[in-house]
C-alpha positions as CSV (number, residue, x, y, z in Angstrom):
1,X,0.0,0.0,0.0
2,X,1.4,3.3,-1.1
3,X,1.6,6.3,1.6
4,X,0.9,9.7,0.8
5,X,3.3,12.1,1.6
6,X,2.3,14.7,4.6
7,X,1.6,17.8,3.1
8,X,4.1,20.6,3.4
9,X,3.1,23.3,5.9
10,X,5.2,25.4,3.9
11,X,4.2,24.8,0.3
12,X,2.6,27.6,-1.3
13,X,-0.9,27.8,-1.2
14,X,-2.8,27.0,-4.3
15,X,-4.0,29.4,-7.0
16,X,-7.6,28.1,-5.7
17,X,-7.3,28.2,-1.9
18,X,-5.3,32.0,-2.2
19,X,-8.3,33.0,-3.9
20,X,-10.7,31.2,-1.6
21,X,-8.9,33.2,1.5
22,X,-8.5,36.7,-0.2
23,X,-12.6,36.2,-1.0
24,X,-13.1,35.7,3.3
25,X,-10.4,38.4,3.8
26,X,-12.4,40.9,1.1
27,X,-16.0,40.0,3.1
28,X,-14.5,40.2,6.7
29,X,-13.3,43.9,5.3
30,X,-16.7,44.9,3.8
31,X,-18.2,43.4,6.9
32,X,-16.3,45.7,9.4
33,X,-17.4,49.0,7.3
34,X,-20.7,48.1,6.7
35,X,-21.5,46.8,10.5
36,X,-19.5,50.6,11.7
37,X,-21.7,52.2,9.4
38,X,-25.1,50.7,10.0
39,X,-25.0,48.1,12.6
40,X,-24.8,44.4,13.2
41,X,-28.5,44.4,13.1
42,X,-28.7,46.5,9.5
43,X,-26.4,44.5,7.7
44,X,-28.1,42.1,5.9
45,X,-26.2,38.6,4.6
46,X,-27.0,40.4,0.6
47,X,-25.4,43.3,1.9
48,X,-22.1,41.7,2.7
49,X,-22.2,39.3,-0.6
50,X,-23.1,43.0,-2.6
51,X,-19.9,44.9,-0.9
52,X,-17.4,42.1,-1.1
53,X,-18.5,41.5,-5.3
54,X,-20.5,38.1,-4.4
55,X,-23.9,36.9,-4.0
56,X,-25.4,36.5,-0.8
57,X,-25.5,33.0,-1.0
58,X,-22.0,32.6,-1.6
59,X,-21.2,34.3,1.7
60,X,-22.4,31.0,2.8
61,X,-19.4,29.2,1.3
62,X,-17.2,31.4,3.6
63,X,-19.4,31.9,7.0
64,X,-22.2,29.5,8.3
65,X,-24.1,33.1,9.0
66,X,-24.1,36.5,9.7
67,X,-23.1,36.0,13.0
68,X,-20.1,34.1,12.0
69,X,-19.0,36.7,10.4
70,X,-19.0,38.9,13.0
71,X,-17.4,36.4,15.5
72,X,-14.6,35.9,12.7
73,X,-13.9,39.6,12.6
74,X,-13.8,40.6,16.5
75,X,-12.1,37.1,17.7
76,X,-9.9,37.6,14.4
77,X,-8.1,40.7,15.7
78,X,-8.7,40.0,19.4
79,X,-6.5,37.1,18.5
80,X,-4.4,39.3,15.8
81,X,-3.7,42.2,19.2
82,X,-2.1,39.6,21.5
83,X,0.4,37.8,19.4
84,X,1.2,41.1,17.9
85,X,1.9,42.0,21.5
86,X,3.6,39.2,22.4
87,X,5.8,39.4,19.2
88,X,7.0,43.1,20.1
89,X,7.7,42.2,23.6
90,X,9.7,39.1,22.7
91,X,12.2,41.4,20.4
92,X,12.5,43.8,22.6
93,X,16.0,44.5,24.2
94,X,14.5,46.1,27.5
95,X,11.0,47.0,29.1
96,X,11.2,50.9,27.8
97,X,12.2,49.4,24.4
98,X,8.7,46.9,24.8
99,X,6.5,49.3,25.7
100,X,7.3,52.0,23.6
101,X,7.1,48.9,20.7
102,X,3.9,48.0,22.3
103,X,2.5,51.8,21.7
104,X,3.6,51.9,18.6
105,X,1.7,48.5,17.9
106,X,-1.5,49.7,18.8
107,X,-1.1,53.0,17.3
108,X,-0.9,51.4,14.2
109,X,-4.1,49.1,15.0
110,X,-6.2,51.7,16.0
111,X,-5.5,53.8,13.1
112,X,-6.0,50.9,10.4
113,X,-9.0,48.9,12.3
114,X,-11.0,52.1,13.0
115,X,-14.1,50.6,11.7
116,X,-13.6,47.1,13.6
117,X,-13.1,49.4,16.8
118,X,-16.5,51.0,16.2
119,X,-17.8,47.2,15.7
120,X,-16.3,46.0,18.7
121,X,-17.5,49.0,21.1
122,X,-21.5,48.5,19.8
123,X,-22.0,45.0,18.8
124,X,-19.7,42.5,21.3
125,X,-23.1,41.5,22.8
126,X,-24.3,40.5,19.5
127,X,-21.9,37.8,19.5
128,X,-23.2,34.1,21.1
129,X,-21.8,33.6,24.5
130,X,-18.8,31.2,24.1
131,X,-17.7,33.7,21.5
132,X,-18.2,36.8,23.2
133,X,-16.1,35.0,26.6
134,X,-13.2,34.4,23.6
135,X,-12.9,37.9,22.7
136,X,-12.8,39.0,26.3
137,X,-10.1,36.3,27.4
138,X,-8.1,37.6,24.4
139,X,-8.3,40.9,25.8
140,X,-8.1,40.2,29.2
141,X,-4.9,38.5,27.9
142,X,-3.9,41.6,26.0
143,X,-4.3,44.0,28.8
144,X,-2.1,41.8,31.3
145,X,1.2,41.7,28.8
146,X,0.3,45.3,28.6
147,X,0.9,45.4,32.5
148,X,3.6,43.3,33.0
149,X,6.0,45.4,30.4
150,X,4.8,48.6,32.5
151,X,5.2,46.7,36.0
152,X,9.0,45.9,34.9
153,X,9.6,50.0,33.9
154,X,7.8,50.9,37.4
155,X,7.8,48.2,39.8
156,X,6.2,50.7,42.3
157,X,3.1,50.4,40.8
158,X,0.3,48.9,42.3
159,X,-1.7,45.9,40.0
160,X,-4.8,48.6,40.2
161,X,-2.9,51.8,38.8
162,X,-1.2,49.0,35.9
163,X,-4.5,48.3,35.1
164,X,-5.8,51.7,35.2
165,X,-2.9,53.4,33.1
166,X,-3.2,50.5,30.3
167,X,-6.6,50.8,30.2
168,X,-7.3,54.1,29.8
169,X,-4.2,54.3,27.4
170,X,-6.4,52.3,25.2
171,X,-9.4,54.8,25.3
172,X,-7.1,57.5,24.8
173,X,-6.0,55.6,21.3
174,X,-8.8,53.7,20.5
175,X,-11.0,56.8,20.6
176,X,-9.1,59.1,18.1
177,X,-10.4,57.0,14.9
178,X,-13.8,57.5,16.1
179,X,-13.1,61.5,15.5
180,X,-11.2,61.1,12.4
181,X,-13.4,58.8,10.7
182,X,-13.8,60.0,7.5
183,X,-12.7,63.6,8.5
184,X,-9.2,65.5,7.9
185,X,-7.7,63.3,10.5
186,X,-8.0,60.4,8.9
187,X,-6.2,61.2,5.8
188,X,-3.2,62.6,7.8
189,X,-1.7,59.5,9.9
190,X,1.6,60.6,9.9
191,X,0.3,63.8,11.6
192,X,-1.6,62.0,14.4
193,X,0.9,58.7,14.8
194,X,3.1,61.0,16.7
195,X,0.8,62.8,19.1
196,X,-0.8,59.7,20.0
197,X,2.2,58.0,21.1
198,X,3.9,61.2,23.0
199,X,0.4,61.4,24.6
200,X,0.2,57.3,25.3
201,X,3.9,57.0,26.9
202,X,2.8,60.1,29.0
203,X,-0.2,58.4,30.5
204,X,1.8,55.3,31.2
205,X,4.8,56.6,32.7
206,X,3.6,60.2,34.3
207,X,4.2,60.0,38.6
C-alpha cells in the first residue's frame, strides 16, 4: 500500500485556496465598514455578498451566517492584538524598548482597524456567548502583557494603577479614529501617529 506524503506546511498555497482566503479576507473587510456604518443588526447577509463582489448566497461558502461573520472579525483581531503584542515584547532588548514597541503597535491598529473598533465598542453582545467569553479572554490576555512590560519600567506600581494606566491608554487611542473617521484626520496619519504615542507614553509613565 502506497503512503501519501504529509503535506508541506510550507508549500505555497494554491491558486484556488489563495483565492478562496482573499474572498473571506475581502467579506471580513466589507463586513467591518458596513456593520460601523449601519449596525450588526442593518447588515443584511445580501449586503455583505453585494460589498465584497458576491452573491449572498455565496457568503455561505465562507461563514455559516451572519453572526459568524461577526465572531470571525472581532475574535480575528482580538486574536491578531495579542500575538502582535507578544511578538514586540519578545524582540525587545528592555521593558522601555517593549512598551514603547507595544504603543507603537496599537497605534498602528487603531488607526488601520477604525471601523472594527467602532464594531467592537456596539456589537460584542451581538456575539453568542462562548464567542463573546473568547474575545474577552483575548483581551483580558492583552491587557495583562500590557501590564507586566509597564510593571517591569515601574515596579512601584500597584496591579490597580497598571490596570488603570493600560486601560485608559487604550481609550485614549482607540477613541481618536472614532473622531477622524472619515474627517481631515483620517487622511493625515503621519500627523496624528506622533501625538498619540507622545500622549500614550505620558499616561503610562507620568508619577
Amino acid at each position: 500500500m502506497t503512503e501519501t506524503a504529509p503535506a508541506d506546511p510550507l508549500a505555497r498555497p494554491t491558486q484556488r485556496s489563495q483565492a478562496k482566503a482573499d474572498r473571506r479576507a475581502a467579506l471580513l473587510a466589507a463586513a467591518a465598514g458596513l456593520f460601523a456604518e449601519r449596525g450588526f443588526n442593518g447588515v443584511s447577509i445580501e449586503d455583505l455578498g453585494a460589498a465584497a463582489g458576491v452573491s449572498g448566497p455565496a457568503v455561505y461558502r465562507h461563514f455559516a451566517s451572519k453572526q459568524a461573520v461577526l465572531a470571525a472579525l472581532l475574535v480575528g483581531v482580538s486574536e491578531n492584538l495579542l500575538d502582535g503584542g507578544n511578538a514586540v515584547e519578545e524582540e525587545a532588548a528592555d521593558p522601555a524598548g517593549a512598551l514603547r514597541g507595544l504603543i507603537a503597535f496599537h497605534v498602528d491598529f487603531a488607526l488601520a482597524e477604525a471601523d472594527t473598533i467602532r464594531v467592537q465598542d456596539r456589537d460584542l453582545d451581538a456575539l453568542a456567548p462562548d464567542e463573546r467569553r473568547a474575545v474577552r479572554t483575548l483581551q483580558r490576555r492583552y491587557i495583562e502583557l500590557w501590564m507586566r512590560v509597564l510593571g517591569e519600567l515601574h515596579p512601584s506600581l500597584a496591579a490597580d494603577e497598571l490596570r488603570v494606566r493600560v486601560q485608559a491608554t487604550f481609550g485614549l487611542i482607540n477613541s481618536t479614529p472614532h473622531s477622524a473617521r472619515g474627517g481631515a484626520a483620517h487622511s493625515t496619519d503621519a500627523s496624528v501617529r506622533p501625538v498619540l504615542e507622545r500622549m500614550a507614553w505620558a499616561a503610562l509613565t507620568s508619577r
